[in-house]
Chimera marker file (.cmm) of the C-alpha trace (Angstrom):
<marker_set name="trace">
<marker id="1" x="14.480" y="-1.684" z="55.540" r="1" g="1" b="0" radius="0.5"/>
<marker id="2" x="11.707" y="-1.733" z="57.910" r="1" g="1" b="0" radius="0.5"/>
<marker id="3" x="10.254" y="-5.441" z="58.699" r="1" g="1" b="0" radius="0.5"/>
<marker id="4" x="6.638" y="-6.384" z="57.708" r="1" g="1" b="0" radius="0.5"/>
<marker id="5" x="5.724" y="-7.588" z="60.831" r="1" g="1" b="0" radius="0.5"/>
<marker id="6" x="7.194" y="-5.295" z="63.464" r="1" g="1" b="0" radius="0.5"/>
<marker id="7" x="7.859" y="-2.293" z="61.180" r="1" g="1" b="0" radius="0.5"/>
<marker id="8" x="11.561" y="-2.764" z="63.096" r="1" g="1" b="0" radius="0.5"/>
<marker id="9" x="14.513" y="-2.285" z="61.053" r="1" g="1" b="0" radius="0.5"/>
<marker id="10" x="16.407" y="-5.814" z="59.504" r="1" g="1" b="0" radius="0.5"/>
<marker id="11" x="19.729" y="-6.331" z="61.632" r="1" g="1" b="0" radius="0.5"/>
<marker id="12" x="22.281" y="-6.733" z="59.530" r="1" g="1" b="0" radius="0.5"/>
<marker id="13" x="24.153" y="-10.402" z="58.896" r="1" g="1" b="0" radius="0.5"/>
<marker id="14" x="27.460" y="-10.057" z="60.806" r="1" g="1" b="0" radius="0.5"/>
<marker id="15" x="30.689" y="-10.351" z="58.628" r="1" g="1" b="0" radius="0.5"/>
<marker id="16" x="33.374" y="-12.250" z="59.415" r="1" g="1" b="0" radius="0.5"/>
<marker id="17" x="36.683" y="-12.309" z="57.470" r="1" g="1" b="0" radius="0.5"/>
<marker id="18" x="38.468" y="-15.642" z="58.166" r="1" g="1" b="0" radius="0.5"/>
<marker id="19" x="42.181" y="-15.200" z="57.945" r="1" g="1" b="0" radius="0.5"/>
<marker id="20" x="42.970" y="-16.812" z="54.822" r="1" g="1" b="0" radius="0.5"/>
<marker id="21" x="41.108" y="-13.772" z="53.286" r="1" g="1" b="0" radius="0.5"/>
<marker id="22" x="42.515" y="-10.953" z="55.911" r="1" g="1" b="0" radius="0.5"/>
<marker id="23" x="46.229" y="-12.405" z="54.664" r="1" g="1" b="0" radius="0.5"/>
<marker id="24" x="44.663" y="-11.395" z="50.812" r="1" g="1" b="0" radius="0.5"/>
<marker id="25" x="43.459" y="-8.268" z="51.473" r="1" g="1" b="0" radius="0.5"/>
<marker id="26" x="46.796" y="-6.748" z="53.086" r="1" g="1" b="0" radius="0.5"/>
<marker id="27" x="48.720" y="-8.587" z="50.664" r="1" g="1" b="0" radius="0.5"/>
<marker id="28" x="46.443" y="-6.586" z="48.101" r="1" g="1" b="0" radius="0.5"/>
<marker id="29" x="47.245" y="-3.589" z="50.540" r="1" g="1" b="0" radius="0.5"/>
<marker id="30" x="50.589" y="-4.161" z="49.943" r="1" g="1" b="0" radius="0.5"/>
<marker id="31" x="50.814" y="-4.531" z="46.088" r="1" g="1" b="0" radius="0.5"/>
<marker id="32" x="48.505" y="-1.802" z="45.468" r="1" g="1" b="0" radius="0.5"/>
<marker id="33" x="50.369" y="0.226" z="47.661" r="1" g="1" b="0" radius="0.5"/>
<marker id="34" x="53.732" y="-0.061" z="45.411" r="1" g="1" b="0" radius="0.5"/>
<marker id="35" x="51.717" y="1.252" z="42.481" r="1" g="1" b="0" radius="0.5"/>
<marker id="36" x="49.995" y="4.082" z="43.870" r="1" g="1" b="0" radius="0.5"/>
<marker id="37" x="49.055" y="5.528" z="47.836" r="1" g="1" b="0" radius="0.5"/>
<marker id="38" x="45.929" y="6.055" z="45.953" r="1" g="1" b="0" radius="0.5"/>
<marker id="39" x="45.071" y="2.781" z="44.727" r="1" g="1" b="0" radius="0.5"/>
<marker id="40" x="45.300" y="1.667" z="48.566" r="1" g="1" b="0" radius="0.5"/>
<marker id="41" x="42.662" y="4.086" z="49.376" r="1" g="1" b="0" radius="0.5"/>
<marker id="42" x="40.326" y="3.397" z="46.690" r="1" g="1" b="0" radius="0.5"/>
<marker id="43" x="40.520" y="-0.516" z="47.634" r="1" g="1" b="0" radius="0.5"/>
<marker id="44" x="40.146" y="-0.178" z="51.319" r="1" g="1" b="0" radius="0.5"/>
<marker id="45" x="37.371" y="2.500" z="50.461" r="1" g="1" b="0" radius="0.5"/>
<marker id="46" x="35.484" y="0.697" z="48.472" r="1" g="1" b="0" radius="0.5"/>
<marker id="47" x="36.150" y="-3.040" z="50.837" r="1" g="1" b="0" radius="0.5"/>
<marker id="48" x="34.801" y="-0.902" z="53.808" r="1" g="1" b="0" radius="0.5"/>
<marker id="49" x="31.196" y="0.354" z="52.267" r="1" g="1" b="0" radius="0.5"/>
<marker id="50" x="30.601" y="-3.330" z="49.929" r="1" g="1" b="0" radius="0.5"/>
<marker id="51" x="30.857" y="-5.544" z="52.562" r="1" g="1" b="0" radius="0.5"/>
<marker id="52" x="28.547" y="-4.466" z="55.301" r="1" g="1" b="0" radius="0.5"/>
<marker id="53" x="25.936" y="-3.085" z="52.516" r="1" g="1" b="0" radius="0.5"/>
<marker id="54" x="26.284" y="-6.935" z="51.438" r="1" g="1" b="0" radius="0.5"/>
<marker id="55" x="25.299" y="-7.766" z="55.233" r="1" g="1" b="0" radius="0.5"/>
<marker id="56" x="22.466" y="-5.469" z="55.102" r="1" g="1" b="0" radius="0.5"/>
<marker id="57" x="21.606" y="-6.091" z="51.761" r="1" g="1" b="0" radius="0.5"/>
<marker id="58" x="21.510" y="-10.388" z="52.450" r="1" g="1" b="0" radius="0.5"/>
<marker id="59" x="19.709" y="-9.450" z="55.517" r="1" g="1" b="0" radius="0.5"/>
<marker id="60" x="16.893" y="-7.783" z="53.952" r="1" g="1" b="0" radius="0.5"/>
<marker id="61" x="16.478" y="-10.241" z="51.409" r="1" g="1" b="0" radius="0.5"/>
<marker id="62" x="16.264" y="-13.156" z="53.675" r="1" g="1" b="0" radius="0.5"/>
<marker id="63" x="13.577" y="-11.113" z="55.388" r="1" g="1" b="0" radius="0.5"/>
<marker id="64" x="11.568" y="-10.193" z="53.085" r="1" g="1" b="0" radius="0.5"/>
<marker id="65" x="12.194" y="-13.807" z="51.149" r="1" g="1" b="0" radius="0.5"/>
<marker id="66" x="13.657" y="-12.549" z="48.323" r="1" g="1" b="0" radius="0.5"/>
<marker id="67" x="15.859" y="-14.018" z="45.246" r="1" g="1" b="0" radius="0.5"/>
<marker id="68" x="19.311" y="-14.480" z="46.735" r="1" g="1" b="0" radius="0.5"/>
<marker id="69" x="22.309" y="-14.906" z="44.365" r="1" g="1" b="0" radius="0.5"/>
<marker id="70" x="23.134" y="-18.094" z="42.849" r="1" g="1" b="0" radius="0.5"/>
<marker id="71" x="26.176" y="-19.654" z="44.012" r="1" g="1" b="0" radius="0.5"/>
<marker id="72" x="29.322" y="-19.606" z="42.279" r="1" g="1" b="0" radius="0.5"/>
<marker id="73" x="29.895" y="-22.804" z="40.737" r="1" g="1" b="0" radius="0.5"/>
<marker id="74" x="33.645" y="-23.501" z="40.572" r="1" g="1" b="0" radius="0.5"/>
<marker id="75" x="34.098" y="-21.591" z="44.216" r="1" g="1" b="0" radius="0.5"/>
<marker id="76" x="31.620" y="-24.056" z="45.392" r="1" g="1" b="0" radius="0.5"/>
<marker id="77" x="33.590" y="-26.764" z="44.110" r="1" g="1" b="0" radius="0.5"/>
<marker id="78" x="36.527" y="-25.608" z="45.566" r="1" g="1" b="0" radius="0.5"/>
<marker id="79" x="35.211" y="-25.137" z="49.238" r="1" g="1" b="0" radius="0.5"/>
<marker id="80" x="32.690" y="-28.114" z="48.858" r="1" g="1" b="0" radius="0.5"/>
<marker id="81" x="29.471" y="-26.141" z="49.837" r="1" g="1" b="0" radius="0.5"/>
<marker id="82" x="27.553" y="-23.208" z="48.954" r="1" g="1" b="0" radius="0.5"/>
<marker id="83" x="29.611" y="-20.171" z="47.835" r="1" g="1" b="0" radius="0.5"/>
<marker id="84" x="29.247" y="-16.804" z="46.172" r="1" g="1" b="0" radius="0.5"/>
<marker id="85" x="30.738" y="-14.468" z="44.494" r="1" g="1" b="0" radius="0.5"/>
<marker id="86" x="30.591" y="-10.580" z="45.258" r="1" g="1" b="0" radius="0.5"/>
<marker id="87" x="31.947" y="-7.904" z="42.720" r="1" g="1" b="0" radius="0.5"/>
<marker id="88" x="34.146" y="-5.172" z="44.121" r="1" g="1" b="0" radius="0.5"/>
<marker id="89" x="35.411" y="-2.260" z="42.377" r="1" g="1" b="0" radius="0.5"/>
<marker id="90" x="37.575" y="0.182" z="43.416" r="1" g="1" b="0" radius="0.5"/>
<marker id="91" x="38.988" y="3.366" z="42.054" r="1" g="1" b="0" radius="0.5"/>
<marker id="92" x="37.345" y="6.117" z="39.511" r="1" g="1" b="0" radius="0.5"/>
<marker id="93" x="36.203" y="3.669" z="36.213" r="1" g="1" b="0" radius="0.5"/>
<marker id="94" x="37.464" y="6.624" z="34.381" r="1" g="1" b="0" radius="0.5"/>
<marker id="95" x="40.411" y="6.873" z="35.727" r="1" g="1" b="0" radius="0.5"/>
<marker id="96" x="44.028" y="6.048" z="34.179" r="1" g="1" b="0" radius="0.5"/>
<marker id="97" x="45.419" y="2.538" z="34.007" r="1" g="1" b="0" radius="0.5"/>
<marker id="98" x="48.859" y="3.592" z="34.065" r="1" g="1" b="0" radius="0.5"/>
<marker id="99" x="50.438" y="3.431" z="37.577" r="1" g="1" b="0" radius="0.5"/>
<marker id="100" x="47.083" y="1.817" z="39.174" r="1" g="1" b="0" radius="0.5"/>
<marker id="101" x="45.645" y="5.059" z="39.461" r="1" g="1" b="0" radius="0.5"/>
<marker id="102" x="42.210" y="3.251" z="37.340" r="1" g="1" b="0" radius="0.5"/>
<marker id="103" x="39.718" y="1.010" z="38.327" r="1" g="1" b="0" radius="0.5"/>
<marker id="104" x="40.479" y="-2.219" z="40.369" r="1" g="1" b="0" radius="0.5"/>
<marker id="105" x="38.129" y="-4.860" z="40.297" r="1" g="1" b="0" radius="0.5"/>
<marker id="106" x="37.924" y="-7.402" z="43.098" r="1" g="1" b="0" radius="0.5"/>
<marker id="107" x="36.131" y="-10.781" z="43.743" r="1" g="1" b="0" radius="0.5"/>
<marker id="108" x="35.152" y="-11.809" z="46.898" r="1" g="1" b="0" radius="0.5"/>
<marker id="109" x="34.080" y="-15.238" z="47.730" r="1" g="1" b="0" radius="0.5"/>
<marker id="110" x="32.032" y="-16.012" z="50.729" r="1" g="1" b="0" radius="0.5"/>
<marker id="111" x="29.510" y="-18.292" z="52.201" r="1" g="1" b="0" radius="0.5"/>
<marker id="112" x="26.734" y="-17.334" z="55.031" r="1" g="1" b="0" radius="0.5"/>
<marker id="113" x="26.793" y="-19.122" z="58.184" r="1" g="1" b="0" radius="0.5"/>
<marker id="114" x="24.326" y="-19.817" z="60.972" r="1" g="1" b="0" radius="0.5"/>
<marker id="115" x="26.260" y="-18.811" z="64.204" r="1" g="1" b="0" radius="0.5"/>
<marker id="116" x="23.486" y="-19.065" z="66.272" r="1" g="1" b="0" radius="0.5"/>
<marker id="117" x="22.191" y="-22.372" z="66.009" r="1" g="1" b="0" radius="0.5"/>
<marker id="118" x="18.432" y="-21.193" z="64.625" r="1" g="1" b="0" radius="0.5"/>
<marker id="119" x="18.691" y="-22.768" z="61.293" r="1" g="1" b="0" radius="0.5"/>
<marker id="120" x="19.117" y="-19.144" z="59.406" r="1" g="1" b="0" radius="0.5"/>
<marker id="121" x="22.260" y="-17.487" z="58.075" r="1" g="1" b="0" radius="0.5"/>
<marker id="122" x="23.036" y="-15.031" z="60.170" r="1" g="1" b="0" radius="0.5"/>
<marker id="123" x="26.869" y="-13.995" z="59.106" r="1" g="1" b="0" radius="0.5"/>
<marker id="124" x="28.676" y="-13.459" z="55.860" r="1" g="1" b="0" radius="0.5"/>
<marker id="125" x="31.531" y="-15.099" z="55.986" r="1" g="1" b="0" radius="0.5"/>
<marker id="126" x="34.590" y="-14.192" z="53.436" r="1" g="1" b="0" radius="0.5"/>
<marker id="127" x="36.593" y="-16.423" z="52.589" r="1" g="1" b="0" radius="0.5"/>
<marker id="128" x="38.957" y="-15.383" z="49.876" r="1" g="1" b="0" radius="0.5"/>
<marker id="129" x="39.324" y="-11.862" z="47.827" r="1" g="1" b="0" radius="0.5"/>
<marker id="130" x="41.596" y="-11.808" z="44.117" r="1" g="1" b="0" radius="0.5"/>
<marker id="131" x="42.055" y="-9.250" z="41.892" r="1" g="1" b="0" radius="0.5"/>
<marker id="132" x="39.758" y="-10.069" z="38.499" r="1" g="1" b="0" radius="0.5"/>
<marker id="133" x="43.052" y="-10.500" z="36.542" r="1" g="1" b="0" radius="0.5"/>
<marker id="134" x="44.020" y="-13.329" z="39.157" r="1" g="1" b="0" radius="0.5"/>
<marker id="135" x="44.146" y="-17.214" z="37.837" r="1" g="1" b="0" radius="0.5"/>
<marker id="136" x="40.390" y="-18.423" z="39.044" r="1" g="1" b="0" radius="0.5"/>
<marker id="137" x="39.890" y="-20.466" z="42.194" r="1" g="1" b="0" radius="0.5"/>
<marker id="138" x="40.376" y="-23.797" z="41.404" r="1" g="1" b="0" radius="0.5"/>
<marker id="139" x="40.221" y="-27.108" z="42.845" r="1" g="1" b="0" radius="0.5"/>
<marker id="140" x="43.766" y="-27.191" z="43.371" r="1" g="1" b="0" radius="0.5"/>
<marker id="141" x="43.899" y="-23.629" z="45.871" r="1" g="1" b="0" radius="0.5"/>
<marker id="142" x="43.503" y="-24.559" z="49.742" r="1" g="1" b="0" radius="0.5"/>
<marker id="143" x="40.201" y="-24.581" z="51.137" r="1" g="1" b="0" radius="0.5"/>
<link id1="1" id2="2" r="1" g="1" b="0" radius="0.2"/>
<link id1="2" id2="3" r="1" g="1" b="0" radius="0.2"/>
<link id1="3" id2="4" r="1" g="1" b="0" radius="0.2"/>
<link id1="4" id2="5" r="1" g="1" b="0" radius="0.2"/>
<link id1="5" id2="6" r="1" g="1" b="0" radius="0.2"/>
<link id1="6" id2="7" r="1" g="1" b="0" radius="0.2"/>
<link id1="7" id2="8" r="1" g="1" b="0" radius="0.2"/>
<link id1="8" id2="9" r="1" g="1" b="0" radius="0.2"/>
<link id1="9" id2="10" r="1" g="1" b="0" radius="0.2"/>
<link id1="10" id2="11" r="1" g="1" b="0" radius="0.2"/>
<link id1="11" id2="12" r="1" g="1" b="0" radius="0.2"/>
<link id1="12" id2="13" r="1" g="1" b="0" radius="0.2"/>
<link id1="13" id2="14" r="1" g="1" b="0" radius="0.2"/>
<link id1="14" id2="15" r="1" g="1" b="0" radius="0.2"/>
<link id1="15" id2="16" r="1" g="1" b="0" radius="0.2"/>
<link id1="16" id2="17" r="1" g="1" b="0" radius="0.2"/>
<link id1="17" id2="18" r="1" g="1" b="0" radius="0.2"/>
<link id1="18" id2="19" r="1" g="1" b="0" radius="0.2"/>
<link id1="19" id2="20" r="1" g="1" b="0" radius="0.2"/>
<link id1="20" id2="21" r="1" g="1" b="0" radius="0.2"/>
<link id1="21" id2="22" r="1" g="1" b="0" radius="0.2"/>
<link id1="22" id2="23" r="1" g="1" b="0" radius="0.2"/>
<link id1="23" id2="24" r="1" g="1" b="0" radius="0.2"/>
<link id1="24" id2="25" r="1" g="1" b="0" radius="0.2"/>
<link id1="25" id2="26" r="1" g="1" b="0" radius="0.2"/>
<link id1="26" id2="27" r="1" g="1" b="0" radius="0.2"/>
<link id1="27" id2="28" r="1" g="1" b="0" radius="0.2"/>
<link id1="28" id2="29" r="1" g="1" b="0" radius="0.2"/>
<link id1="29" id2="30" r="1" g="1" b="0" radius="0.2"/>
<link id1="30" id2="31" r="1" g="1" b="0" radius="0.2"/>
<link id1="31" id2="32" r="1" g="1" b="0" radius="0.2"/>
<link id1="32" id2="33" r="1" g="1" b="0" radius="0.2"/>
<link id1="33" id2="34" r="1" g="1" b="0" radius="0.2"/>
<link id1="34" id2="35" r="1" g="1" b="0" radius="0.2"/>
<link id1="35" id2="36" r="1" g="1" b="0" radius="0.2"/>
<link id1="36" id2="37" r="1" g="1" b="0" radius="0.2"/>
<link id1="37" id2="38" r="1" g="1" b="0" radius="0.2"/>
<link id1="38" id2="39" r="1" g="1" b="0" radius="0.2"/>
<link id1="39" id2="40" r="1" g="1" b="0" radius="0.2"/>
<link id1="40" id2="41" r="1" g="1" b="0" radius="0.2"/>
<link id1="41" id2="42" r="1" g="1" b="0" radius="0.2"/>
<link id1="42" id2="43" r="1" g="1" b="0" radius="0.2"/>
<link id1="43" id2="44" r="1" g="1" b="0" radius="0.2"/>
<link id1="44" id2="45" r="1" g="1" b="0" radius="0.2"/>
<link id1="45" id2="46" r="1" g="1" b="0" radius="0.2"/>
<link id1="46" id2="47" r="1" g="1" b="0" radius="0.2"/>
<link id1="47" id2="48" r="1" g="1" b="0" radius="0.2"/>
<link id1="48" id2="49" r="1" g="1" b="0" radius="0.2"/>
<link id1="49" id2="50" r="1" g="1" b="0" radius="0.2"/>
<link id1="50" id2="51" r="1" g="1" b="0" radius="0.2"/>
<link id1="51" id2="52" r="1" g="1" b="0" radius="0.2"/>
<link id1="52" id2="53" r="1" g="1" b="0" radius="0.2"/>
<link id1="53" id2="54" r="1" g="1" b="0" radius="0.2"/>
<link id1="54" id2="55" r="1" g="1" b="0" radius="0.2"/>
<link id1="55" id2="56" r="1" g="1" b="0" radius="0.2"/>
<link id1="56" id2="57" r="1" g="1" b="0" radius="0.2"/>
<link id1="57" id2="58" r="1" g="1" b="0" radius="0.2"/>
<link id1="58" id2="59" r="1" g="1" b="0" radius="0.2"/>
<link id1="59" id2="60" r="1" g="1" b="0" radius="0.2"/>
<link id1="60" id2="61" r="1" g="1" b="0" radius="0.2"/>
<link id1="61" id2="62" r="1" g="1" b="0" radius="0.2"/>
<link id1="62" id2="63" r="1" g="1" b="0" radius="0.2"/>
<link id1="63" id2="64" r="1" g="1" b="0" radius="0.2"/>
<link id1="64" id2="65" r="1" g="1" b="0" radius="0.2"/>
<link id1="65" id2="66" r="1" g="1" b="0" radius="0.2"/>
<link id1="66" id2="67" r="1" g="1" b="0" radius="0.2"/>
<link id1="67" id2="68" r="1" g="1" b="0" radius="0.2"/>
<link id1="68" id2="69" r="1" g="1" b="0" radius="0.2"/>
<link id1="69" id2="70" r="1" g="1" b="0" radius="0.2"/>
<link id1="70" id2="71" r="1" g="1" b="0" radius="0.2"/>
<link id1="71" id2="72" r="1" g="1" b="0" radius="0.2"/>
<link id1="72" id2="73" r="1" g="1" b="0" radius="0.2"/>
<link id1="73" id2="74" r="1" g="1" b="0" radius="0.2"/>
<link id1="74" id2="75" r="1" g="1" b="0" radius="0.2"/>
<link id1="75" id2="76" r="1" g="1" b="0" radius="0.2"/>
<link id1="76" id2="77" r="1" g="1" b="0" radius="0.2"/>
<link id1="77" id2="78" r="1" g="1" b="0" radius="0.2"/>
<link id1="78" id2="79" r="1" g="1" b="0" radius="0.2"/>
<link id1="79" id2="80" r="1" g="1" b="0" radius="0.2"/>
<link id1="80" id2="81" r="1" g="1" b="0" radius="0.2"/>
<link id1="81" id2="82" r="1" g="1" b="0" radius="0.2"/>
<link id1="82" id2="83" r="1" g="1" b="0" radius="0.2"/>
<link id1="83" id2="84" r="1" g="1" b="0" radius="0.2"/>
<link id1="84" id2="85" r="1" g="1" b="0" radius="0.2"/>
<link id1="85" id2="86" r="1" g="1" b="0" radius="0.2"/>
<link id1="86" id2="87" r="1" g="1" b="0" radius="0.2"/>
<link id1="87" id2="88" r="1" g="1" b="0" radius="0.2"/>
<link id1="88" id2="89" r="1" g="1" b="0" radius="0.2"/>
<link id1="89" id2="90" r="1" g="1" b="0" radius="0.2"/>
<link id1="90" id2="91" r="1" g="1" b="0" radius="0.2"/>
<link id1="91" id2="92" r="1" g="1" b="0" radius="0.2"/>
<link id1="92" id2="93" r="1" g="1" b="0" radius="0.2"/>
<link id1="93" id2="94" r="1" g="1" b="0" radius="0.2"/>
<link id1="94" id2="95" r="1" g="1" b="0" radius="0.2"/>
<link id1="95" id2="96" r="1" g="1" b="0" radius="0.2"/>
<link id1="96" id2="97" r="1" g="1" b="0" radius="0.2"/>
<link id1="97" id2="98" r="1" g="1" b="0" radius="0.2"/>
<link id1="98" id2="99" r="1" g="1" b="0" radius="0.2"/>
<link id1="99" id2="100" r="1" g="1" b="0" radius="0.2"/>
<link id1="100" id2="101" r="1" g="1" b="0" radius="0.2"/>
<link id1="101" id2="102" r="1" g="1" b="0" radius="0.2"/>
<link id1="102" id2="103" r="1" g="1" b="0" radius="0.2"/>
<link id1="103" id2="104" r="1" g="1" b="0" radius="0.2"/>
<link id1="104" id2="105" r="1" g="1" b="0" radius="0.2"/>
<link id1="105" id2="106" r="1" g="1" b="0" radius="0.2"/>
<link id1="106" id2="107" r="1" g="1" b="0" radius="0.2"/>
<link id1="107" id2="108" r="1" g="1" b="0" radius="0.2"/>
<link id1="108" id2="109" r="1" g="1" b="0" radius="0.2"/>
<link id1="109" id2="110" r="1" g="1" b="0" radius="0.2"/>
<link id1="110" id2="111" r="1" g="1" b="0" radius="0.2"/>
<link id1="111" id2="112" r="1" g="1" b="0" radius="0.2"/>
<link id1="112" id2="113" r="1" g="1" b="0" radius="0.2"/>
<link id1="113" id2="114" r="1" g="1" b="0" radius="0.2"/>
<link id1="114" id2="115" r="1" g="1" b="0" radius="0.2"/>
<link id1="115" id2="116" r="1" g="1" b="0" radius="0.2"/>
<link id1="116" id2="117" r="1" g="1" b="0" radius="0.2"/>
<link id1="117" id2="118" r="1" g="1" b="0" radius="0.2"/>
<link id1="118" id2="119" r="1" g="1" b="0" radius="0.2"/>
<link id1="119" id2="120" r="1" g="1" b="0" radius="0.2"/>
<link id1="120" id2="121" r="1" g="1" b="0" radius="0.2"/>
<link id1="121" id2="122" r="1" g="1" b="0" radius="0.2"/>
<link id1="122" id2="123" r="1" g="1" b="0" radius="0.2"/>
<link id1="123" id2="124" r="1" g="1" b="0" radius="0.2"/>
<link id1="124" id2="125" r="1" g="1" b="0" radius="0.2"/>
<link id1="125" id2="126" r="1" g="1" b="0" radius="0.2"/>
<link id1="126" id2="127" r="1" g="1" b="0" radius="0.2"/>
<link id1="127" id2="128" r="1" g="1" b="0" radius="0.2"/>
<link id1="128" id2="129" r="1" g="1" b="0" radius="0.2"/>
<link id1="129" id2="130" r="1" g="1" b="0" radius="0.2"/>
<link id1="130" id2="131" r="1" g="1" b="0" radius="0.2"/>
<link id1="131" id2="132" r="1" g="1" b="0" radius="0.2"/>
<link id1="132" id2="133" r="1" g="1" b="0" radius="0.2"/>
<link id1="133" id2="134" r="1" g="1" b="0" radius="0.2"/>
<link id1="134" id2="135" r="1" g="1" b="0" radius="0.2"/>
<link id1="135" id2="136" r="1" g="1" b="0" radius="0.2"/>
<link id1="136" id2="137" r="1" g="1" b="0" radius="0.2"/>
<link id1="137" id2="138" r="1" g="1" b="0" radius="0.2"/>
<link id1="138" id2="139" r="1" g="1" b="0" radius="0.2"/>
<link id1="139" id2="140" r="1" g="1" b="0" radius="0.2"/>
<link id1="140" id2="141" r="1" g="1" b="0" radius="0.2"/>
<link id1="141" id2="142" r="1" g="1" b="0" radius="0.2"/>
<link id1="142" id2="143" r="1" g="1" b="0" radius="0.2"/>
</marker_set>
């Protein structure tokens, strides 16, 4: 989306994924990948096109000084700062349940950082990913 000032496209936030949530996501690989090849797909499809349009989609809204989400409360307690929760799902909502050939959903929990010391997020920063059905964070996971 074109700035106001310069009429120069936003630069996306960078994403990082710290290694905590890299460790979830190929263990997610690997148990969707004993239900169904296709499952795997679906999850790393729909991983690779949410996340950056969540860069792109923060760094517009910074930009333009939009309503950003709220924070998620209990992830927030958990990591003692400032995190939120993004909504991933993957597979055909129509499709079947049976042999994880359905819908997946996934939450992602990240936080944005300033990397560059000008007192603005600048990166998305994941920090865990669970399957909905998962126990939620809690005080008790590691930080």
């Amino acid at each position: 989306m074109p700035d106001r000032s310069s009429g120069a496209a936003e630069a996306p936030f960078a994403l990082l994924v710290e290694p905590n949530a890299r460790q979830q996501i190929l263990d997610a690989g690997a148990w969707l990948s004993a239900l169904n090849p296709e499952a795997v797909r679906n999850f790393s499809e729909a991983m690779d096109a949410a996340l950056p349009a969540l860069c792109s989609d923060l760094a517009v809204a910074f930009a333009e000084g939009t309503l950003l989400p709220r924070p998620h409360e209990q992830a927030s307690l958990v990591y003692s700062r400032p995190v939120y929760e993004k909504i991933v799902t993957a597979g055909n909502k129509a499709g079947r349940r049976r042999g994880g050939g359905g819908a997946n959903t996934w939450r992602v929990y990240y936080d944005l950082a300033d990397t560059d010391g000008d007192n603005r997020p600048d990166t998305v920063r994941v920090l865990a990913v669970h399957h909905a059905a998962a126990r939620p964070l809690s005080l008790e996971d590691e930080a």
